[in-house]
N, C-alpha and C positions, 0 to 999 in steps of 0.2 A: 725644224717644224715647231720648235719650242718660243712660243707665244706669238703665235699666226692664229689658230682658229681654227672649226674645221670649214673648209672648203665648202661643204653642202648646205651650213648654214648661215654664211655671204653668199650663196647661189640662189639659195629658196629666199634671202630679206630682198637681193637683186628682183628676182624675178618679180614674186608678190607685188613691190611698189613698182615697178615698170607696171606691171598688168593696169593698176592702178592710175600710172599715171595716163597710160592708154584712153582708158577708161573716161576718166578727166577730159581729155580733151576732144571726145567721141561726143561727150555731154555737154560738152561749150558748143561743137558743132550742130549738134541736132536739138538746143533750142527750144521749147515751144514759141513757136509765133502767133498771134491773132490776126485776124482778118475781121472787117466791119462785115456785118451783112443784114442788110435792108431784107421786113418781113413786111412786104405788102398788104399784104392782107388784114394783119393786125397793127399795121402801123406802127409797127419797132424795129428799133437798132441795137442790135447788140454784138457782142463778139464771139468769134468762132473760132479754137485752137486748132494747130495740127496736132500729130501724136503725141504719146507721152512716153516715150523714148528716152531724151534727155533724165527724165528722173529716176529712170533703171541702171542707165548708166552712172550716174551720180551714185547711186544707193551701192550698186555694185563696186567702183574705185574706192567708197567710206568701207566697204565690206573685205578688199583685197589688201587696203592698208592696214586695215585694223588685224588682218590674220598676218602680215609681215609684222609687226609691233609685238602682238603675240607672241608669237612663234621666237623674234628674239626674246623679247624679254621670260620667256618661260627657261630658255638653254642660259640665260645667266644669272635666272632668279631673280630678278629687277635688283640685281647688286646690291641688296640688303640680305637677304635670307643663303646664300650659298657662303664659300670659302672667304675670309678677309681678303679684302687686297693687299697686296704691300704698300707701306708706304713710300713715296716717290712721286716721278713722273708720272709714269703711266697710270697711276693713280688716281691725280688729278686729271689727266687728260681723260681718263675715263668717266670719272663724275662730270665734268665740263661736257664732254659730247654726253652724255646720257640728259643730263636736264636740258641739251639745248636738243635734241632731239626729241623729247616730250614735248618741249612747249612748239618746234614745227609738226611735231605729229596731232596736236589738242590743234592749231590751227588749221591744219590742212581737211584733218577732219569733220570741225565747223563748218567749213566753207562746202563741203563737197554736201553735207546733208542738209544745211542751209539753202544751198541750189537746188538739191533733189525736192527739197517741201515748198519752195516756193515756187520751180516750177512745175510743180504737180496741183499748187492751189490757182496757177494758172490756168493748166490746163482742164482742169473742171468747171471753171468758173464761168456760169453761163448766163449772166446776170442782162434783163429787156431793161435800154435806158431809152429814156425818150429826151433825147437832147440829140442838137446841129451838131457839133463838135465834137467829137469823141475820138478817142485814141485806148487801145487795148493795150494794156500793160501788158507789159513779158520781163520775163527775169532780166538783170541788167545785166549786160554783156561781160566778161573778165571772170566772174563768181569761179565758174570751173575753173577758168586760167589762175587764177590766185592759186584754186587747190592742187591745181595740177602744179604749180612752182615749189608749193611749202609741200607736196610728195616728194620732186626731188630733193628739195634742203634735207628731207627728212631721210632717206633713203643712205644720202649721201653721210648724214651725221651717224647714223646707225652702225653703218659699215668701219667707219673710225671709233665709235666707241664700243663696238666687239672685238675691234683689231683691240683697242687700249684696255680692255677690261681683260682679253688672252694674255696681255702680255702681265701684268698685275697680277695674275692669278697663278700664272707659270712660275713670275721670279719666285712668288708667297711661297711655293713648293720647294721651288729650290731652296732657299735659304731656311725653309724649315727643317729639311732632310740635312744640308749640313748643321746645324744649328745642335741637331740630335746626335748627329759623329763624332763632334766635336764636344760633345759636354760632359767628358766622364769625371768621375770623383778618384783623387787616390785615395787610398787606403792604408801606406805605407808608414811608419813611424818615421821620426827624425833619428838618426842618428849621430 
């Protein structure tokens, strides 16, 4: 078991960023779409959304991700404020997934609340234009999917640098604990 991790905190970062990546692609699904609609009466066109769905589930996948990120990074102390690592491999491989794991988790997160505002400013937006030609903007197709991809990257880098950050922290132990067995002074004269 020595420099694995525990179990229930690759269970709960697994789960968190699934829910999330759920989430993500719940919100690519459902969208807001416009519809033109002709006001006879007052002789306008303007546009008409469906629900605002999609930016609950955005808000929520920015919200599942960010408590998986959490939640590790609080159990390893963002690898500055807990125990040193040893120097080595898992060292590096631990700093290498940790920043490449930020910088998918700052994009995935962009992208998910970037979706959720825009199309939420969609779906309010109830603007009388009096022109032939018109087209109702909606969010551009992909935004969730993006975020729903840089969740997985992210999930996936997590789980590798909590494996590499266990294993750094365990050897740091070990070779401390001999380090101190192993250092006694004699006391003895020469003779």
């Amino acid at each position: 078991m020595e420099g694995k991790g525990s179990t229930l905190v690759h269970l709960l970062v697994v789960v968190l960023c699934l829910v999330a990546f759920g989430f993500s692609i719940a919100a690519e699904r459902r969208r807001s779409v416009g519809t033109l609609f002709e006001d006879k009466e007052r002789n306008a066109t303007y546009c008409v959304y469906d629900s605002d769905v999609a930016t609950g589930y955005g808000v929520g996948g920015f919200l599942f991700l960010l408590s998986g990120e959490s939640l590790l990074m609080g159990v390893t102390k963002c690898m500055c404020f807990g125990r040193p690592l040893t120097p080595g491999g898992n060292r590096a491989w631990a700093i290498i997934y940790f920043l490449s794991s930020w910088a998918t988790f700052i994009v995935a997160e962009a992208c998910l609340i970037a979706g959720a505002a825009k199309n939420a400013y969609h779906t309010k937006y109830r603007g009388m234009i009096y022109a032939q030609n018109l087209a109702c903007e909606t969010l551009r197709k992909g935004v969730f999917i993006a975020g729903a991809v840089f969740v997985v990257a992210t999930m996936i880098l997590n789980v590798y640098y909590y494996m590499y950050f266990t294993k750094a922290t365990s050897s740091s132990q070990a070779s401390h604990k001999a380090k101190r067995s192993s250092s006694t002074v004699g006391m003895t004269g020469y003779a």
